[in-house]
N, CA, C and O atoms as CSV, one atom per row, in Angstrom:
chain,resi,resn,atom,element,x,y,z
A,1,UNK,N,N,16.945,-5.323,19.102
A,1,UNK,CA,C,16.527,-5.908,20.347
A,1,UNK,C,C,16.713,-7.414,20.252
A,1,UNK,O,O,16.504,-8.009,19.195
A,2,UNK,N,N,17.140,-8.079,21.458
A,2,UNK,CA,C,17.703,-9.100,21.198
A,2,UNK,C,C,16.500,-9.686,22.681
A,2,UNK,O,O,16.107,-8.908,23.550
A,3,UNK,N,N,16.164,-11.039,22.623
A,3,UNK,CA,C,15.043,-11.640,23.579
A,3,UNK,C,C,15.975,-13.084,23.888
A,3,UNK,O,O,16.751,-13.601,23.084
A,4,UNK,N,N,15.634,-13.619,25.424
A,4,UNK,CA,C,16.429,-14.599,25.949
A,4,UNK,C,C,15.424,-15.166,26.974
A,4,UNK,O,O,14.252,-14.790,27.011
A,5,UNK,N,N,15.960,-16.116,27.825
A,5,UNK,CA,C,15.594,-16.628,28.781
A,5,UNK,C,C,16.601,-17.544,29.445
A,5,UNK,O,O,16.742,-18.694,29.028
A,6,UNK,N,N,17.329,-17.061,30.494
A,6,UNK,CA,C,18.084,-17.601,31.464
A,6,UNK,C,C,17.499,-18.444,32.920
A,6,UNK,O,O,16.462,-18.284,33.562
A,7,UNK,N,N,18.451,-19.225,33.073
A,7,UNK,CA,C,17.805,-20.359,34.558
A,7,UNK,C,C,18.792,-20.279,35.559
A,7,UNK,O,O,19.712,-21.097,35.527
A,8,UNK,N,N,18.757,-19.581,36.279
A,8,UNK,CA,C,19.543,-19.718,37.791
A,8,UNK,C,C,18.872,-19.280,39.380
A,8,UNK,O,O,17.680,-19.039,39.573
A,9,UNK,N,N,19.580,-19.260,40.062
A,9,UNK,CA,C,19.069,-19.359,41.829
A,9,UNK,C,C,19.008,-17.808,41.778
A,9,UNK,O,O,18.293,-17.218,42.587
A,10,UNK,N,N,19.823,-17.045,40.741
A,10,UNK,CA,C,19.997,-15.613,40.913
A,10,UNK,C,C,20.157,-14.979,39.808
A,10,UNK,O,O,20.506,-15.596,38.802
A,11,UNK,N,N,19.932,-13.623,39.785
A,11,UNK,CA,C,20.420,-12.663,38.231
A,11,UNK,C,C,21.933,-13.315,38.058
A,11,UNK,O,O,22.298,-13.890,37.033
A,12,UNK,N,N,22.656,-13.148,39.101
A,12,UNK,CA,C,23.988,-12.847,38.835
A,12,UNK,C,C,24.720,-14.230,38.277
A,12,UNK,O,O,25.555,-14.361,37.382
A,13,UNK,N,N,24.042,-15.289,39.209
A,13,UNK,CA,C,24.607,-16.808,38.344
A,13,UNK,C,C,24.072,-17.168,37.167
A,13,UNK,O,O,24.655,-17.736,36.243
A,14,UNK,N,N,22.423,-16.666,37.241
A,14,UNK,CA,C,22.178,-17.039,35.804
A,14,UNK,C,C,22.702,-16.394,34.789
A,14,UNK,O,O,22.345,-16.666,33.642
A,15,UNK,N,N,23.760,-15.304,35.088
A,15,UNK,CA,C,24.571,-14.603,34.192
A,15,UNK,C,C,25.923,-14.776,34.026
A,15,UNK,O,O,26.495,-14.114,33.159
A,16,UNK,N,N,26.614,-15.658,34.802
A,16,UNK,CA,C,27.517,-16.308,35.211
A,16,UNK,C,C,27.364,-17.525,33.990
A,16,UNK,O,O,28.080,-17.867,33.049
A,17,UNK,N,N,26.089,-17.965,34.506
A,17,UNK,CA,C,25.946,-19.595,32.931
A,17,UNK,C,C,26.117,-18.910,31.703
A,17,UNK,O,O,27.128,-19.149,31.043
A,18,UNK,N,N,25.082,-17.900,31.205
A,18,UNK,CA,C,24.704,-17.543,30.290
A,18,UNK,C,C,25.211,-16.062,30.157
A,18,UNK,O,O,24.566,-15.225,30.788
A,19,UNK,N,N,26.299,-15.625,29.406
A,19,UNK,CA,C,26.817,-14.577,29.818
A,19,UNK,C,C,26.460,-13.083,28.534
A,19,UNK,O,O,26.642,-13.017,27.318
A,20,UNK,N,N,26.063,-12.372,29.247
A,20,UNK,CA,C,25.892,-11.295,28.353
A,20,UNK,C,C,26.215,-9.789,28.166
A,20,UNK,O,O,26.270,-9.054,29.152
A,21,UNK,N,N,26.455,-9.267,26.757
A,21,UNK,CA,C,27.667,-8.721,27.241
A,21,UNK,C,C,27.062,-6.741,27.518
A,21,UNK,O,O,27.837,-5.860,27.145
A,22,UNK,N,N,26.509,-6.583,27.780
A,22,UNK,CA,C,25.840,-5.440,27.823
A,22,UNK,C,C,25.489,-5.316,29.276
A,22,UNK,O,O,25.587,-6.340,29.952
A,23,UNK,N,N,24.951,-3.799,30.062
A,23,UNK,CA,C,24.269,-3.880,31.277
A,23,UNK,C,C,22.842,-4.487,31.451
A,23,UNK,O,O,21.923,-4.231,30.673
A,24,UNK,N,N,22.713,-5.439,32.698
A,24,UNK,CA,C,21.368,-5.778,33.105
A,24,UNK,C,C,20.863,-5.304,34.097
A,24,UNK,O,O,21.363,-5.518,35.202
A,25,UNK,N,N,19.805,-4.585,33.948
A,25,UNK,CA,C,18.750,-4.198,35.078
A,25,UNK,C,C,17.978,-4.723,35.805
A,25,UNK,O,O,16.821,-4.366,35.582
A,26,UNK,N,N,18.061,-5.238,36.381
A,26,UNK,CA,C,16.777,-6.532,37.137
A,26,UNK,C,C,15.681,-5.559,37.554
A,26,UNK,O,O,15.753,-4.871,38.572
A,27,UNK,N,N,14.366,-5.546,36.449
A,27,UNK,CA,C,13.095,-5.152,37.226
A,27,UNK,C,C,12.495,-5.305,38.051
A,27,UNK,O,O,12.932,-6.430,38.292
A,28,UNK,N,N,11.741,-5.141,38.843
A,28,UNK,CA,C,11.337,-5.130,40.095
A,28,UNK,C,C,9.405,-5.143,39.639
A,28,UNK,O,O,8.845,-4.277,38.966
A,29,UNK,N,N,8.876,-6.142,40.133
A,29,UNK,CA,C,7.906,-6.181,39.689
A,29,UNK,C,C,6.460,-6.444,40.244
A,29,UNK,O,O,5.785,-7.474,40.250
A,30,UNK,N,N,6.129,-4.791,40.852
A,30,UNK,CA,C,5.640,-4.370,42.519
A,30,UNK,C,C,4.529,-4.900,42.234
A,30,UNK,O,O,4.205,-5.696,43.115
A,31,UNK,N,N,3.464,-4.796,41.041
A,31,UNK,CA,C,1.838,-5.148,40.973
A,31,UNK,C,C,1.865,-6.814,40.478
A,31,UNK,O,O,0.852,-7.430,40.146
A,32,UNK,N,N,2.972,-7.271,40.503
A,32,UNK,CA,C,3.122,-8.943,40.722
A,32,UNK,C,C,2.509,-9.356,39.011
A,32,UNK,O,O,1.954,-10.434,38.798
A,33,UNK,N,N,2.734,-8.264,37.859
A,33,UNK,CA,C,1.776,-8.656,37.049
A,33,UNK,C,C,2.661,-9.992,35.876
A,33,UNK,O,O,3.880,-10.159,35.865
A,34,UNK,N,N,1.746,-10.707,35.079
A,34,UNK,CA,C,2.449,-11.846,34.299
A,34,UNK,C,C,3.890,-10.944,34.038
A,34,UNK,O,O,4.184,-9.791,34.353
A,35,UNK,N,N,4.670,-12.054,33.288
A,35,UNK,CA,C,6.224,-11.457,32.787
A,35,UNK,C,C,5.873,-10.744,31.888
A,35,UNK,O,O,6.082,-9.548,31.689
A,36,UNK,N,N,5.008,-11.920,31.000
A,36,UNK,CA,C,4.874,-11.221,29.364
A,36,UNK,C,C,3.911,-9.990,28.961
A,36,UNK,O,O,3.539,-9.681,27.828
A,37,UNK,N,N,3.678,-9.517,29.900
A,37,UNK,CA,C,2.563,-8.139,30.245
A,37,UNK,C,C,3.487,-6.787,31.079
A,37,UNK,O,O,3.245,-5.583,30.987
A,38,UNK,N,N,4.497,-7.405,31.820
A,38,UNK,CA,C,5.369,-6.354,31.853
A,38,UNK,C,C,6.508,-6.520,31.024
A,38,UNK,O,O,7.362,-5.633,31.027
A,39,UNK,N,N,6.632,-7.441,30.374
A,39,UNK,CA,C,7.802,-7.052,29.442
A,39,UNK,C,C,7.063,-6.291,27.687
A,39,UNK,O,O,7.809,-5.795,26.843
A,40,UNK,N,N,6.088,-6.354,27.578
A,40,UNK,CA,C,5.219,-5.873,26.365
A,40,UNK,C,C,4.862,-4.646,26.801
A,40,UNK,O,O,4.669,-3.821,25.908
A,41,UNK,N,N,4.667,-4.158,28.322
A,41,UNK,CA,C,4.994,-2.491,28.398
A,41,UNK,C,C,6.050,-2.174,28.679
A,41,UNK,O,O,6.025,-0.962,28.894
A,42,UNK,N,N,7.262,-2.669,28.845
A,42,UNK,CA,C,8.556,-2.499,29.213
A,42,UNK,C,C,9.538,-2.061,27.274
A,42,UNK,O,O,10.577,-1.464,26.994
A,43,UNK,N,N,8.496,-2.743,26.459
A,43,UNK,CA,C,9.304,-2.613,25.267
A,43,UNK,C,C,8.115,-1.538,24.573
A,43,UNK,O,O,8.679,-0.837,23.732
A,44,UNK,N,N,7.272,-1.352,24.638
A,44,UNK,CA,C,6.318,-0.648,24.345
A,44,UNK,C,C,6.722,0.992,24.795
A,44,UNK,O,O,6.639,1.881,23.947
A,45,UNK,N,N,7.007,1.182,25.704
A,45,UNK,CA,C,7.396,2.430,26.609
A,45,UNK,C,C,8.693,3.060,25.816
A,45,UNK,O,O,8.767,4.085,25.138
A,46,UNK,N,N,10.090,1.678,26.279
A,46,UNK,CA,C,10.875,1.915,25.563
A,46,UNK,C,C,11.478,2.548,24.052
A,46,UNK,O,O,12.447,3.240,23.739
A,47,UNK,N,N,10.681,2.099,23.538
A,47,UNK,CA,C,11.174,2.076,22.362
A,47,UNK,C,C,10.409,3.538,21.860
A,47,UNK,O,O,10.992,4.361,21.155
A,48,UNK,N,N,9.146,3.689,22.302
A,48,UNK,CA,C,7.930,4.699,21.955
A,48,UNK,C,C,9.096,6.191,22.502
A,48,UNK,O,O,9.322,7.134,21.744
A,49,UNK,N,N,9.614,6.096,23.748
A,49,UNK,CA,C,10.699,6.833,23.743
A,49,UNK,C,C,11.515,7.392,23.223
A,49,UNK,O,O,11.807,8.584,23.322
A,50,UNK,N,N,12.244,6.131,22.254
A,50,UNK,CA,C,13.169,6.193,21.233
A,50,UNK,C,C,12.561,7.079,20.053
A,50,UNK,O,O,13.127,8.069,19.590
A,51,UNK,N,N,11.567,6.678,19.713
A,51,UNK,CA,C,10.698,7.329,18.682
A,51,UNK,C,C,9.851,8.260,19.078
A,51,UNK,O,O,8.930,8.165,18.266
A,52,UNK,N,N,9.637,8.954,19.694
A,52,UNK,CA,C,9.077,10.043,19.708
A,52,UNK,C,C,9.517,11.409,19.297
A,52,UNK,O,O,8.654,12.265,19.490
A,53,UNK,N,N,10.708,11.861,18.746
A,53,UNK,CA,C,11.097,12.748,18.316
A,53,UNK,C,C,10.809,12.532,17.142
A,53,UNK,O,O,10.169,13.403,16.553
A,54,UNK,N,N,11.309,10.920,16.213
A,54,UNK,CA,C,10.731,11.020,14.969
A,54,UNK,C,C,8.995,11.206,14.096
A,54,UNK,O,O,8.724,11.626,12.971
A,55,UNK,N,N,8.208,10.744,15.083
A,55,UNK,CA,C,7.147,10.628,14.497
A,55,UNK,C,C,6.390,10.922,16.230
A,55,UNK,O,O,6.962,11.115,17.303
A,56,UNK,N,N,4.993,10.853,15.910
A,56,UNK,CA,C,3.799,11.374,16.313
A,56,UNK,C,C,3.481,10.178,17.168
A,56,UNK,O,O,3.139,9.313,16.362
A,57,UNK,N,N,3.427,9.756,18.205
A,57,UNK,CA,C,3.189,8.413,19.016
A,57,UNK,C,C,1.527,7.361,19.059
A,57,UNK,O,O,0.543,8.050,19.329
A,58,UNK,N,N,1.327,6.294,18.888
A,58,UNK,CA,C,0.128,6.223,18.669
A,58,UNK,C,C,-0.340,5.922,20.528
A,58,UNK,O,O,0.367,5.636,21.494
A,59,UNK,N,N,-1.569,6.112,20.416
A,59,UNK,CA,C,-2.586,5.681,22.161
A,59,UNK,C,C,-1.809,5.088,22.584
A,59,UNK,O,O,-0.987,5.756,23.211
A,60,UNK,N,N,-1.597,3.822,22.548
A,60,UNK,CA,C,-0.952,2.606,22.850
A,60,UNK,C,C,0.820,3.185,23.567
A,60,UNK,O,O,1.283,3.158,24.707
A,61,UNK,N,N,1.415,3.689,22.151
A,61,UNK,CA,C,2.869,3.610,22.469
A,61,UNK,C,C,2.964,5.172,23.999
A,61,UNK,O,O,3.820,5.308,24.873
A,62,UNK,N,N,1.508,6.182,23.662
A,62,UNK,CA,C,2.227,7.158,24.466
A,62,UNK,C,C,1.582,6.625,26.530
A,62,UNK,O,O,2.122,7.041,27.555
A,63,UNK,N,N,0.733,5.955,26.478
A,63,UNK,CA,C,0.429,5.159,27.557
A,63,UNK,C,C,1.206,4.447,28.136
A,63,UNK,O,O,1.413,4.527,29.346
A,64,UNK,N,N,1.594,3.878,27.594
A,64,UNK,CA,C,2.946,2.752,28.063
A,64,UNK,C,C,4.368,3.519,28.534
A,64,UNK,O,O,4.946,3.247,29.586
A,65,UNK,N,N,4.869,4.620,27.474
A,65,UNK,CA,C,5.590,5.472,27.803
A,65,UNK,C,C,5.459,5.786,29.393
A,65,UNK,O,O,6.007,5.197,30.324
A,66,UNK,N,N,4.375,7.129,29.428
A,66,UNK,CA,C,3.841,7.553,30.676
A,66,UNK,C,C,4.453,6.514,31.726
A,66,UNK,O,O,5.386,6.848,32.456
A,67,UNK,N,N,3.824,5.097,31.773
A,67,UNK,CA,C,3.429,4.286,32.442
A,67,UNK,C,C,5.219,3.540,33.032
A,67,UNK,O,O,5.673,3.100,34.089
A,68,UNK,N,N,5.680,3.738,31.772
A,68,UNK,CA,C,7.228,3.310,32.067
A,68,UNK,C,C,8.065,4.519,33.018
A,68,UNK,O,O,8.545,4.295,34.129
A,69,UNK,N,N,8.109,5.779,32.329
A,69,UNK,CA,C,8.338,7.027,32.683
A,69,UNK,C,C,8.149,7.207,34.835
A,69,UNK,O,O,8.870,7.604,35.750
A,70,UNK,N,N,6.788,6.645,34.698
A,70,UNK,CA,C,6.734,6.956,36.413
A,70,UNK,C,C,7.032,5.359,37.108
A,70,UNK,O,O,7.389,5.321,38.285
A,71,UNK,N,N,6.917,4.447,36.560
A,71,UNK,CA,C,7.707,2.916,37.015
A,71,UNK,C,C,9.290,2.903,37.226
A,71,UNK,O,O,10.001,2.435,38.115
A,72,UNK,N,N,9.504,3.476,36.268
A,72,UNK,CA,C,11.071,3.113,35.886
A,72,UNK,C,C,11.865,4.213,35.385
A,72,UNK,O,O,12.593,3.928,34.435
A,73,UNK,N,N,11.890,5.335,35.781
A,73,UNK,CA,C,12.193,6.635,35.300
A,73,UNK,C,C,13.989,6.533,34.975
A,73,UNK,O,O,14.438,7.137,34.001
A,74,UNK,N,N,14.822,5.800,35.797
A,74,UNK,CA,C,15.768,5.710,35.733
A,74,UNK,C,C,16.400,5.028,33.928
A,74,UNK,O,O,17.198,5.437,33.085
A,75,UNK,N,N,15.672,4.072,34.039
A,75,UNK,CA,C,15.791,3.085,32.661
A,75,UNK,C,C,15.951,3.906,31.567
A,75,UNK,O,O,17.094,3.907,31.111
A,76,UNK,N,N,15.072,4.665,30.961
A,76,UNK,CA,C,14.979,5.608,30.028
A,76,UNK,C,C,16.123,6.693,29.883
A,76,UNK,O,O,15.900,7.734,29.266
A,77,UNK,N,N,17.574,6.384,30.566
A,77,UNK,CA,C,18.334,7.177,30.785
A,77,UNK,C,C,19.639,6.623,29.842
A,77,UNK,O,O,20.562,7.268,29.345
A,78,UNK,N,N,19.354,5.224,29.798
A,78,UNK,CA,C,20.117,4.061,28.806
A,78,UNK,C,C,20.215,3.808,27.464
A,78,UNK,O,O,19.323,3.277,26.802
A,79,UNK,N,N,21.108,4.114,27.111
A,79,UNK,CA,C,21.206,3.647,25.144
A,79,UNK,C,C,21.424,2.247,25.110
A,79,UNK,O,O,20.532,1.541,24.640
A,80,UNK,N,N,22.827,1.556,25.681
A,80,UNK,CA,C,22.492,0.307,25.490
A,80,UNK,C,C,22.608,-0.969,26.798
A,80,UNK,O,O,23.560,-1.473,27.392
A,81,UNK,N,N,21.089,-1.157,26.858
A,81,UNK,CA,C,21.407,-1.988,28.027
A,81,UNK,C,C,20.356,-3.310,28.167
A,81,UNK,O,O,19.697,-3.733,27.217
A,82,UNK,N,N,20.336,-3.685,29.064
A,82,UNK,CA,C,19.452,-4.960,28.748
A,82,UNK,C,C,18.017,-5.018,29.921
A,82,UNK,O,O,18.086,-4.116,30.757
A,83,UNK,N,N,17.258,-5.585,30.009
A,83,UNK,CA,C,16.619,-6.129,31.346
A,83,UNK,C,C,16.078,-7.205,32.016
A,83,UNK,O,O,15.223,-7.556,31.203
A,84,UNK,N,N,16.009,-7.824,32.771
A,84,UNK,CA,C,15.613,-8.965,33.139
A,84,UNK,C,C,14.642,-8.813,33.860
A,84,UNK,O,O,14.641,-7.856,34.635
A,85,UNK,N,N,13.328,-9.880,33.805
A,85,UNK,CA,C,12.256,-9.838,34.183
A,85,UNK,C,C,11.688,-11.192,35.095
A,85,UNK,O,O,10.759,-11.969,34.872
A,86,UNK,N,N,12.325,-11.136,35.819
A,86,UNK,CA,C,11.652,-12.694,36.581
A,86,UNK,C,C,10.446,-13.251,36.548
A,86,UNK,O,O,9.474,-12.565,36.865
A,87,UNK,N,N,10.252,-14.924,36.065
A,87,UNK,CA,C,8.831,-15.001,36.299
A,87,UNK,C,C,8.373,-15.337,37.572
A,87,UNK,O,O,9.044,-15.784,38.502
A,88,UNK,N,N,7.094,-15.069,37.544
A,88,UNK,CA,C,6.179,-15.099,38.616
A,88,UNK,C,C,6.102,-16.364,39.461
A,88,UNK,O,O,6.574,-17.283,38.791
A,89,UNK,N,N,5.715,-16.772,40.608
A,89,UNK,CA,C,5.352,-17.785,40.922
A,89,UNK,C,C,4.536,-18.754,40.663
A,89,UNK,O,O,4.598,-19.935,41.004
A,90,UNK,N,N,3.512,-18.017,39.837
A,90,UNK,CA,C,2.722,-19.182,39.017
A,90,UNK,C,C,3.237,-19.413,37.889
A,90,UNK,O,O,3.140,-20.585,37.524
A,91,UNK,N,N,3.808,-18.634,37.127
A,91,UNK,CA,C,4.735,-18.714,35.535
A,91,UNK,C,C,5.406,-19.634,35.857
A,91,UNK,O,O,5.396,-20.627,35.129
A,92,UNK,N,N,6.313,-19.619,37.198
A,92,UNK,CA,C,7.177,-20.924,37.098
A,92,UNK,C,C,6.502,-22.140,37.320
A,92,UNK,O,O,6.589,-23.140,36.607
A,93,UNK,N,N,5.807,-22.006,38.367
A,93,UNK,CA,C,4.760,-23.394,37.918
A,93,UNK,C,C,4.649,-24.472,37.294
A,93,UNK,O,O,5.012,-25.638,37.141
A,94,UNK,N,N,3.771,-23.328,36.878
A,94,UNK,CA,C,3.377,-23.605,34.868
A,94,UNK,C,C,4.607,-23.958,34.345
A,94,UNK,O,O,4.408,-24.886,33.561
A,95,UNK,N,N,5.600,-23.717,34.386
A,95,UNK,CA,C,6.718,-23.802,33.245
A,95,UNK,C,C,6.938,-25.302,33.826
A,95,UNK,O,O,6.842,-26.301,33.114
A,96,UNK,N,N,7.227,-25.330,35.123
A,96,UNK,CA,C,7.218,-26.742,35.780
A,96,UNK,C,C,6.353,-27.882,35.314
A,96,UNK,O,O,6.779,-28.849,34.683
A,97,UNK,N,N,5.674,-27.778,35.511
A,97,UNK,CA,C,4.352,-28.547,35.200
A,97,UNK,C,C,4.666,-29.337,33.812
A,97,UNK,O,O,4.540,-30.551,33.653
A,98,UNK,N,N,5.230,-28.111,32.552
A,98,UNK,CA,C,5.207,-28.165,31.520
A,98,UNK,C,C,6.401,-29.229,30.971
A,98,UNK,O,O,6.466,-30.152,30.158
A,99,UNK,N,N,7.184,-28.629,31.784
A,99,UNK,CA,C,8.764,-29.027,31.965
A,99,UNK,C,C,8.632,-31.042,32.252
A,99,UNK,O,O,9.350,-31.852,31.666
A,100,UNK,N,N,7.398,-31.450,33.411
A,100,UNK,CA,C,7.499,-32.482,33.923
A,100,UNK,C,C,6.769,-33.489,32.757
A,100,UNK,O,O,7.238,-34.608,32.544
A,101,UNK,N,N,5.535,-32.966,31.997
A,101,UNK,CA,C,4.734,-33.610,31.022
A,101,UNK,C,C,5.801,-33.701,29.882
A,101,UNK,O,O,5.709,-34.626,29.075
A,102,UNK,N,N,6.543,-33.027,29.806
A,102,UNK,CA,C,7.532,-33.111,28.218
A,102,UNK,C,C,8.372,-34.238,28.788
A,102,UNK,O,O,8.134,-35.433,28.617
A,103,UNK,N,N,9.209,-33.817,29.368
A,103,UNK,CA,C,10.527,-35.005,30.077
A,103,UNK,C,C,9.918,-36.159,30.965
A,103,UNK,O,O,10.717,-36.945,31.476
A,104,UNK,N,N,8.158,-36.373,31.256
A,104,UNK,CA,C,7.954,-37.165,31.560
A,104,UNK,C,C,8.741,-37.856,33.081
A,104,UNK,O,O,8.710,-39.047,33.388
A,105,UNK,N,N,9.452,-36.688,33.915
A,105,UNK,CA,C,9.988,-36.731,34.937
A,105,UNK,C,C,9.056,-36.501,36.299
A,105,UNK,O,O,8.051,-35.798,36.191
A,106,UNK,N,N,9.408,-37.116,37.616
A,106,UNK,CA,C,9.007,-36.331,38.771
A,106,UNK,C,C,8.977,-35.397,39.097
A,106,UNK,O,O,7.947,-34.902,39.554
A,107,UNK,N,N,10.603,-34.482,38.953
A,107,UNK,CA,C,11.058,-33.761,39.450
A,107,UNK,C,C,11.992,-33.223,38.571
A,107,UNK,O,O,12.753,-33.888,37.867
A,108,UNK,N,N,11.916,-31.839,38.627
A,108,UNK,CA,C,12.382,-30.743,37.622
A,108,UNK,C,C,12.897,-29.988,38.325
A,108,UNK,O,O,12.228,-29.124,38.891
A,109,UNK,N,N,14.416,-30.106,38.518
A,109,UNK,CA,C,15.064,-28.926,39.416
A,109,UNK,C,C,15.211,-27.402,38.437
A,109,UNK,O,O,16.011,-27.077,37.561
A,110,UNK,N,N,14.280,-26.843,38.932
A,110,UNK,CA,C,14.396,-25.150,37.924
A,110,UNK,C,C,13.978,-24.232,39.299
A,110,UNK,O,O,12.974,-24.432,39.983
A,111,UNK,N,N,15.128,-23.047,39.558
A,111,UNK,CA,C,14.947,-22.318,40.362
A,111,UNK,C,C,14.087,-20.897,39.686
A,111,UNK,O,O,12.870,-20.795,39.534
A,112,UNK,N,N,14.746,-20.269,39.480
A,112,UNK,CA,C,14.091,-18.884,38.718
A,112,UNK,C,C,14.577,-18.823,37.551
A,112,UNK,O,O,15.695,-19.198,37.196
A,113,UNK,N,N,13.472,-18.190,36.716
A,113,UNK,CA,C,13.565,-18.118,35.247
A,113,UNK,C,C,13.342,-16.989,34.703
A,113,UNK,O,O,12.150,-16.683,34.721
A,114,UNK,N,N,14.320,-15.930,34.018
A,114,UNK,CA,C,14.322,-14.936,33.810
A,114,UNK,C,C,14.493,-14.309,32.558
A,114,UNK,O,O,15.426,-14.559,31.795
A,115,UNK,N,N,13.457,-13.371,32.315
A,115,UNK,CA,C,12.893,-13.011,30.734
A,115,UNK,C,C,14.254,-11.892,30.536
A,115,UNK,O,O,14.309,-10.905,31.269
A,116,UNK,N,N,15.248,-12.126,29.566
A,116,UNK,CA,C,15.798,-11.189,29.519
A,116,UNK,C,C,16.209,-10.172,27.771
A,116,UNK,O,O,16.904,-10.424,26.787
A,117,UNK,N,N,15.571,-9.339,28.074
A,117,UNK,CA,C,15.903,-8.363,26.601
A,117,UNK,C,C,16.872,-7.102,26.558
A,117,UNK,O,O,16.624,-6.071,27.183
A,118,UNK,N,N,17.843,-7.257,25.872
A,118,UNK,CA,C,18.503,-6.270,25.554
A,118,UNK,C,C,18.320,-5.092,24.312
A,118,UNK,O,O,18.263,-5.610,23.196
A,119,UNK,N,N,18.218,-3.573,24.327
A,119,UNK,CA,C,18.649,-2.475,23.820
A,119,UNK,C,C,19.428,-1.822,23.121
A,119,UNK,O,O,19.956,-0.894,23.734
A,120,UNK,N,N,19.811,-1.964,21.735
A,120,UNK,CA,C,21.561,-1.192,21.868
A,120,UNK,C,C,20.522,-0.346,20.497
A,120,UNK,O,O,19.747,-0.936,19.743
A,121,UNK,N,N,20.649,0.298,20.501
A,121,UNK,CA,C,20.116,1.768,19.804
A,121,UNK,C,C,20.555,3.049,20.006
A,121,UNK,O,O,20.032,3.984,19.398
């Protein structure tokens, strides 16, 4: 598993800058929850997937499963692919905010910022 973070107006340009070479899924992210809370059940699910034939699943990994299973039923259909996770409107914010105290700038042109992890298993 490979972890990133791309900056563009869109999936497709910020993939255009930053190019990668596998499929991306752009999640869709209906209960508006943080990035890093759907991407920690997004890899949690995943992978618990992967492993469930080998071993016995713990609370944690078979919850998340479930939870991925009726979210994203399609995903789980993929050996190697990637996903992107947009942050939130307050994540970007924040990242703003963060962005302006470091560089000590006014103004921080950053459109959308997108959590992206790839699969190849």
């Amino acid at each position: 598993m490979e972890r990133k973070f791309i900056i563009g107006k869109t999936l497709d340009l910020a993939l255009q800058k930053y190019p990668i070479e596998t499929t991306i899924h752009e999640i869709q992210n209906p209960f508006n929850l943080n990035s890093s809370e759907l991407e920690l059940k997004l890899i949690f699910g995943i992978l618990a997937n992967r492993s469930k034939s080998e071993r016995e699943l713990t609370s944690t990994e078979s919850k998340h499963l479930k939870w991925v299973q009726r979210m994203y039923p399609d995903l789980l259909k993929y050996r190697y692919f990637g996903v992107a996770i947009k942050f939130t409107n307050e994540e970007n914010r924040d990242f703003i905010d963060y962005m302006k105290e470091i560089y000590q700038k006014e103004d921080v042109n950053l459109s959308n910022i997108y959590r992206i992890f790839t699969f190849s298993m």
